[in-house]
N, C-alpha and C positions, 0 to 999 in steps of 0.2 A: 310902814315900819321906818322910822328913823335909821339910818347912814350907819350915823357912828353904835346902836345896837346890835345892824348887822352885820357889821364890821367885827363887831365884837363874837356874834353866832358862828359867823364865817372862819375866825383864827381858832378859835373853841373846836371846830370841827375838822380843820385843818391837821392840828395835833391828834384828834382823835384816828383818824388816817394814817399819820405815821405813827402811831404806837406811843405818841409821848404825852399820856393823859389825854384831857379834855374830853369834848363830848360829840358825840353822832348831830349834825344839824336836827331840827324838826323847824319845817318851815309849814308846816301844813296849815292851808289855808290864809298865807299871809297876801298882801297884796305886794306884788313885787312888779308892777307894771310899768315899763319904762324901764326897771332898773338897769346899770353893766352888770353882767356877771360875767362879763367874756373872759374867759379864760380862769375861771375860779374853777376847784376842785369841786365838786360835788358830788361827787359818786357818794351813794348809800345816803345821798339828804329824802328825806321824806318832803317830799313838795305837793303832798295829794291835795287836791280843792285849791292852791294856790292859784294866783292870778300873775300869769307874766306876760299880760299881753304885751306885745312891742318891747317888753325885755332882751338886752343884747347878750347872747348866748353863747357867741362865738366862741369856737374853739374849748367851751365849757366841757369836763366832764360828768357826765351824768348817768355815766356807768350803773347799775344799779339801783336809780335814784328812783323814787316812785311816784309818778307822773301822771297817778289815776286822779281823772277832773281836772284835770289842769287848764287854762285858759293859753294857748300858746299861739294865738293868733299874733300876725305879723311877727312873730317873735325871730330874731337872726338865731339861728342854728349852725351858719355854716363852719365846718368844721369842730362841730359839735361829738361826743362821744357818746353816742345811744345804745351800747351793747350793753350785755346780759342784763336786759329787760326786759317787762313786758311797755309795750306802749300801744296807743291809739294809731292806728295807719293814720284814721282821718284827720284827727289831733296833730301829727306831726306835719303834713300835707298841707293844713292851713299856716304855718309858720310860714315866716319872707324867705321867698328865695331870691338868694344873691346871686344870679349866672352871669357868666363870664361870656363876651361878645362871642368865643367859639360854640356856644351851647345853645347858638337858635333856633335847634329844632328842639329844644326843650322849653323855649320861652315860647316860642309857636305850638306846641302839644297844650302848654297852659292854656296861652287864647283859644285857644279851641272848646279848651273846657269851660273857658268864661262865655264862649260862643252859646255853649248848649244851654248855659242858664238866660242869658238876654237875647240870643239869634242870632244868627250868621248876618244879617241886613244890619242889626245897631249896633253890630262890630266895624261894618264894612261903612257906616256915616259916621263913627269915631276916629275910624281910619283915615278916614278923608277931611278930617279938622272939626267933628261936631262935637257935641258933648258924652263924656263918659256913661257909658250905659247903668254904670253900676252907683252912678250919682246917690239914689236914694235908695238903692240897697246895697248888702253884704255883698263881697266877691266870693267865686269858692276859695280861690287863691291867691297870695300874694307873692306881687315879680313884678320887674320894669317890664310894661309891655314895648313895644316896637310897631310902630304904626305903620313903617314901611313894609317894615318884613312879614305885616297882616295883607297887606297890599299884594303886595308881590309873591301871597302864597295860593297855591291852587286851590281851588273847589274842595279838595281831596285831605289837601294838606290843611283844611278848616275844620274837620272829624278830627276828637280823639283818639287815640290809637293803641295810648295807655292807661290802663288805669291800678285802681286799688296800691296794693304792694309793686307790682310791677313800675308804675307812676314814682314811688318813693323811691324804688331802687334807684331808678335811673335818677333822678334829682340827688340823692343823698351822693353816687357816685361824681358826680360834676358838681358840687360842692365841697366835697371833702367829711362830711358827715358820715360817722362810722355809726353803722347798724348791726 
């Protein structure tokens, strides 16, 4: 979608939000990949089947918005507003996470799960300077991983220990991501 049309959907929906005319976004199905939308209103956009992959979301609201099929891989959420929704656990799960250097046991919970899909062994040779295990496939998740703090975590601490909802809680909480 051309900039300056959604530029034009995005101010159309704007007003429609605060009661001064205009119209309800319908983005459904558009390709928005890459796009910013950080920080745009979007509560009550229709965004079903749309594609944002690696879309910047930050701090977006998406109150509302309807989010079924969506493509939200890599996508920045942080600070994102996901209430009164329904949404995908897994859908939102695969979006970037942005953690902050105090949240390494949440950047260690991720490896752990990138552990279960390539192995604790071709985590622990990435660790040590080889090649990324996830080279020639999908990751579950995305997040800066930490080679030391793979290093220097136990046997123990190489098992996930969250998952599903439980997994998002805690990441949407150390982000800023309202659920």
């Amino acid at each position: 979608m051309y900039s300056d049309k959604l530029k034009e959907i995005l101010e159309e929906h704007r007003k429609w939000v605060r009661g001064d005319g205009g119209s309800r976004a319908d983005l459904s199905g558009v390709d928005l990949s890459g796009a910013d939308l950080s920080g745009v209103d979007l509560s009550g956009v229709d965004l079903s089947d749309a594609d944002l992959y690696g879309a910047n979301l930050s701090r977006a609201d998406l109150s509302g918005a309807d989010l079924s099929g969506v493509d939200l891989s890599s996508a920045d959420l942080s600070g994102a507003n996901l209430q009164k929704r329904n949404y995908s656990v897994i859908n939102i799960l695969r979006s970037f996470w942005l953690l902050t250097p105090d949240a390494k046991h949440l950047t260690l919970e991720l490896m752990a799960h990138d552990a279960e899909s390539c192995g604790i062994e071709a985590m622990d040779k990435w660790a040590q300077g080889g090649d990324c295990p996830f080279i020639n496939s999908e990751r579950d998740y995305y997040f800066q991983e930490d080679r030391q703090l793979w290093l220097s975590a136990s046997p123990a601490d190489k098992i996930p220990k969250l998952r599903g909802r439980k997994l998002l809680e805690a990441l949407a909480e150390a982000t800023a991501v309202k659920l």
